[in-house]
TORKEFI-949359 format. One line per 3 residues: number of its first residue (from 1); for each residue x, y, z of N, C-alpha, C, CB. Coordinates in nm, 4 decimals, m for minus. Glycine has a CB too. Example, Ala and Ser with C-alpha at 12.3 -4.5 7.8 and 13.67 -1.06 7.14 Angstrom:
<recs>
1) 1.3190/m0.5690/0.7800/1.2300/m0.4500/0.7800/1.3200/m0.3300/0.7800/1.1308/m0.4473/0.9046  1.2850/m0.2250/0.7080/1.3670/m0.1060/0.7140/1.2900/0.0030/0.7870/1.4084/m0.0598/0.5725 .
</recs>
This chain:
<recs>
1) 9.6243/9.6278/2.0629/9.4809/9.6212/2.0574/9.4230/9.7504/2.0006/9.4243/9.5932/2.1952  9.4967/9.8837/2.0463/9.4119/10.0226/1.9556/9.4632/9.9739/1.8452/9.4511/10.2096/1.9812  9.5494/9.9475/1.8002/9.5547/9.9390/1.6038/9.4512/9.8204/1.5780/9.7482/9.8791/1.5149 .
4) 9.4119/9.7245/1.6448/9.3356/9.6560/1.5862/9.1935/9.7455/1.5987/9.3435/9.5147/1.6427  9.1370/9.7869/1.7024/9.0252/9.8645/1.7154/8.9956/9.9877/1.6045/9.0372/9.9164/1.8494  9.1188/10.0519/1.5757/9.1357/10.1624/1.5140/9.1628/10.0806/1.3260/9.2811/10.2607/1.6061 .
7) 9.1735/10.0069/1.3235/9.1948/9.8893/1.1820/9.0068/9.9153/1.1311/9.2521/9.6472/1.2547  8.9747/9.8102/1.2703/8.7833/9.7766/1.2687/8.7336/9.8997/1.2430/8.6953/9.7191/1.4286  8.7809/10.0205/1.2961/8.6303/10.1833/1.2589/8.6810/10.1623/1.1386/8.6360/10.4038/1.3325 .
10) 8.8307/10.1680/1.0553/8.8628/10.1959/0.9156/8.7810/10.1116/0.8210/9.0093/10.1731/0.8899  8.7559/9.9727/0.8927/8.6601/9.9125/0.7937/8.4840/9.9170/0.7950/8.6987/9.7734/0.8011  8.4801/9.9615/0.9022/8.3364/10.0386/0.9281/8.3295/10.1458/0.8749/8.2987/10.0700/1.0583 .
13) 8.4118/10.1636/0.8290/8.4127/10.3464/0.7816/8.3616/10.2737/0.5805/8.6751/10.4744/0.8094  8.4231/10.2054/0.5851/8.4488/10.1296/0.4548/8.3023/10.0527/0.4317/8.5908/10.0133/0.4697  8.2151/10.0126/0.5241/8.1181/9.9569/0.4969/8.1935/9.7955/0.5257/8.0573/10.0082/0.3502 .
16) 8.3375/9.7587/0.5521/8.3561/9.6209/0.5308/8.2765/9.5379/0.6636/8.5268/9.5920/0.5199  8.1949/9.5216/0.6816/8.1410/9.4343/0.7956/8.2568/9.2946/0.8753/7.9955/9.3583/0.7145  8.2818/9.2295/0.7417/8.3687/9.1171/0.7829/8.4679/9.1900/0.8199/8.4061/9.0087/0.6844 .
19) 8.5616/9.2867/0.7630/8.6750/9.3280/0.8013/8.6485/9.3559/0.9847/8.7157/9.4635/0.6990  8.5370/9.4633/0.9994/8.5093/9.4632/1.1131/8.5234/9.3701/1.2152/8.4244/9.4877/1.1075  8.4296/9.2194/1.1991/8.4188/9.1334/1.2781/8.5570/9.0461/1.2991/8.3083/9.0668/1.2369 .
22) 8.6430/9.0872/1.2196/8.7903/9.0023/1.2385/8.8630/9.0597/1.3427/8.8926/9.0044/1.1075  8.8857/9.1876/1.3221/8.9551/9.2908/1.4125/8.9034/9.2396/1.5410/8.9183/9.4564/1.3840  8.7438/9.2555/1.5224/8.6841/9.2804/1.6876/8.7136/9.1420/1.7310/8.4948/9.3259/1.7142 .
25) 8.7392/9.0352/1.6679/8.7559/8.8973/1.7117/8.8780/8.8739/1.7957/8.7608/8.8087/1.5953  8.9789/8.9820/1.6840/9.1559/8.9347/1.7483/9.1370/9.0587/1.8685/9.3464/8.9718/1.5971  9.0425/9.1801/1.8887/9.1464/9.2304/2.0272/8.9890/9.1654/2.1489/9.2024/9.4949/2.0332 .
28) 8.8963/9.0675/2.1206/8.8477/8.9445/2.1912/8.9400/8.8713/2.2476/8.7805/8.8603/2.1141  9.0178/8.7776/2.1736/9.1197/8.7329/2.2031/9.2162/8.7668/2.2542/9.1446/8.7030/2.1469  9.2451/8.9058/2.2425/9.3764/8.9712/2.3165/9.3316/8.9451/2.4416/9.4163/9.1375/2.2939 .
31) 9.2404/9.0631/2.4654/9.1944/9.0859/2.5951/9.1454/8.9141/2.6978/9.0513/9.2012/2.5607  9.1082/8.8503/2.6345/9.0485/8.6951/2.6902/9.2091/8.6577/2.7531/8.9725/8.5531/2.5295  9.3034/8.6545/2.6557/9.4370/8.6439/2.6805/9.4972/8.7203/2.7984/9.4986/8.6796/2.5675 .
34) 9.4838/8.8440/2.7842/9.5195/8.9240/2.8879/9.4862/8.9575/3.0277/9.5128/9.0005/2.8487  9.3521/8.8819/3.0331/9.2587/8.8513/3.1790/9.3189/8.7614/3.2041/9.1012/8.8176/3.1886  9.3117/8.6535/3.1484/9.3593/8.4778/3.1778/9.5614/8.5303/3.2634/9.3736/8.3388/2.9267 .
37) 9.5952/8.6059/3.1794/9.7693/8.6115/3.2136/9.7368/8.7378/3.3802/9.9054/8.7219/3.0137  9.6647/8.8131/3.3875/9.6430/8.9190/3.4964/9.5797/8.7972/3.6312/9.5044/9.0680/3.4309  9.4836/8.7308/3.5961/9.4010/8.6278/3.6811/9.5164/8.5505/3.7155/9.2740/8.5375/3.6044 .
40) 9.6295/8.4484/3.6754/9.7746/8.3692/3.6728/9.8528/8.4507/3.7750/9.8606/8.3678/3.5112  9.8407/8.5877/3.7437/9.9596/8.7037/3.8057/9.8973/8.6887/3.9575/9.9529/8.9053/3.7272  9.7940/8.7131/3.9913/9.7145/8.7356/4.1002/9.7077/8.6212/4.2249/9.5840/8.7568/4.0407 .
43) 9.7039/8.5052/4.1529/9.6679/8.4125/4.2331/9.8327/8.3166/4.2197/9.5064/8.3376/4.1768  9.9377/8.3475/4.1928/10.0683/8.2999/4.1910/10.1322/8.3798/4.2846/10.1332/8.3016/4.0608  10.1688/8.3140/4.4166/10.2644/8.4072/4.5208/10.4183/8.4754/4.4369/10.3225/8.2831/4.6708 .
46) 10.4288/8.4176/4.2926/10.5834/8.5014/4.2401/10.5471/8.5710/4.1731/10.7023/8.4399/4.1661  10.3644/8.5646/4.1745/10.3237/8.7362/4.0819/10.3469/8.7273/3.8945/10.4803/8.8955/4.1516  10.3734/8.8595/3.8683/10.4571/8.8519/3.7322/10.5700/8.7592/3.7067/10.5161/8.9747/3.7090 .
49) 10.6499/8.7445/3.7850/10.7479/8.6489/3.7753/10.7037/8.5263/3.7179/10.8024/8.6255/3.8955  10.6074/8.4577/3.7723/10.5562/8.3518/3.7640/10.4919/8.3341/3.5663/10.4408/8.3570/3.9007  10.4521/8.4296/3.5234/10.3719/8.4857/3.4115/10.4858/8.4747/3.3053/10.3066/8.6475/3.4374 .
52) 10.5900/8.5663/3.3495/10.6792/8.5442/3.2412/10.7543/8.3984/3.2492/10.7823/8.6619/3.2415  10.7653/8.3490/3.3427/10.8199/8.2268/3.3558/10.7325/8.1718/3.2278/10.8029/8.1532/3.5122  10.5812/8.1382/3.2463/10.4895/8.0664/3.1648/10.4810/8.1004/3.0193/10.3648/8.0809/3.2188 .
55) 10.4988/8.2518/2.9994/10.4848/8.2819/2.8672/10.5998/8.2426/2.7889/10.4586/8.4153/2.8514  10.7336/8.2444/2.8877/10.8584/8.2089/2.8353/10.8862/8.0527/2.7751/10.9495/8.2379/2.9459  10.8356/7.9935/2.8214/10.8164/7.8129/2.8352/10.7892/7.7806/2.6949/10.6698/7.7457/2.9440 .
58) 10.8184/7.6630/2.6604/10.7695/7.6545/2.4697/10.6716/7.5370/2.5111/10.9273/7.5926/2.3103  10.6412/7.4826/2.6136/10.5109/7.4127/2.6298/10.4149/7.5152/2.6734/10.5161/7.2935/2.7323  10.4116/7.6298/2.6533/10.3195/7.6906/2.7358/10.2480/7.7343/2.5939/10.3772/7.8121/2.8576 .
61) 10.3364/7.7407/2.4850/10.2768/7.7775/2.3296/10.1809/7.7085/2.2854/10.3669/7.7642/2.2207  10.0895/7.7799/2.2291/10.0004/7.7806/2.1760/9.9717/7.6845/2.0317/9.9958/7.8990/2.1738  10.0802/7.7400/1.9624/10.0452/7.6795/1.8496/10.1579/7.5553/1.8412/10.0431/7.7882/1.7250 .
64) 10.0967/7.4538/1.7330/10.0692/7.3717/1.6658/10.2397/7.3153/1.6417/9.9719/7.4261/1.5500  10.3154/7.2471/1.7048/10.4706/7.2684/1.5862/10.4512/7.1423/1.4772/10.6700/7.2366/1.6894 .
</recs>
């Protein structure tokens, strides 16, 4: 997420606006991602365990096959 943040000032620095709003979109998404997997951790009695179990899973994927 800092290289994406640190990507976005380079294109603010640049005047690129869009470049900006992409960056700030994907570490949106990180972080949305990273609450959702911390919130899972919290309320699962196996904790992290439970998290990597889910992230590990190929139904748990995201994209498209």
């Amino acid at each position: 997420m800092l290289d994406s943040i640190n990507t976005a000032l380079d294109h603010l620095h640049e005047g690129d606006l869009l470049g900006v709003n992409k960056e700030l979109e994907n570490v949106k998404s990180s972080l949305n991602k990273r609450n959702k997997v911390i919130l899972f951790a919290d309320k699962s009695p196996a904790g992290w365990a439970a998290v990597e179990e889910y992230e590990s899973d190929e139904l748990a994927d995201d994209s498209l096959a």
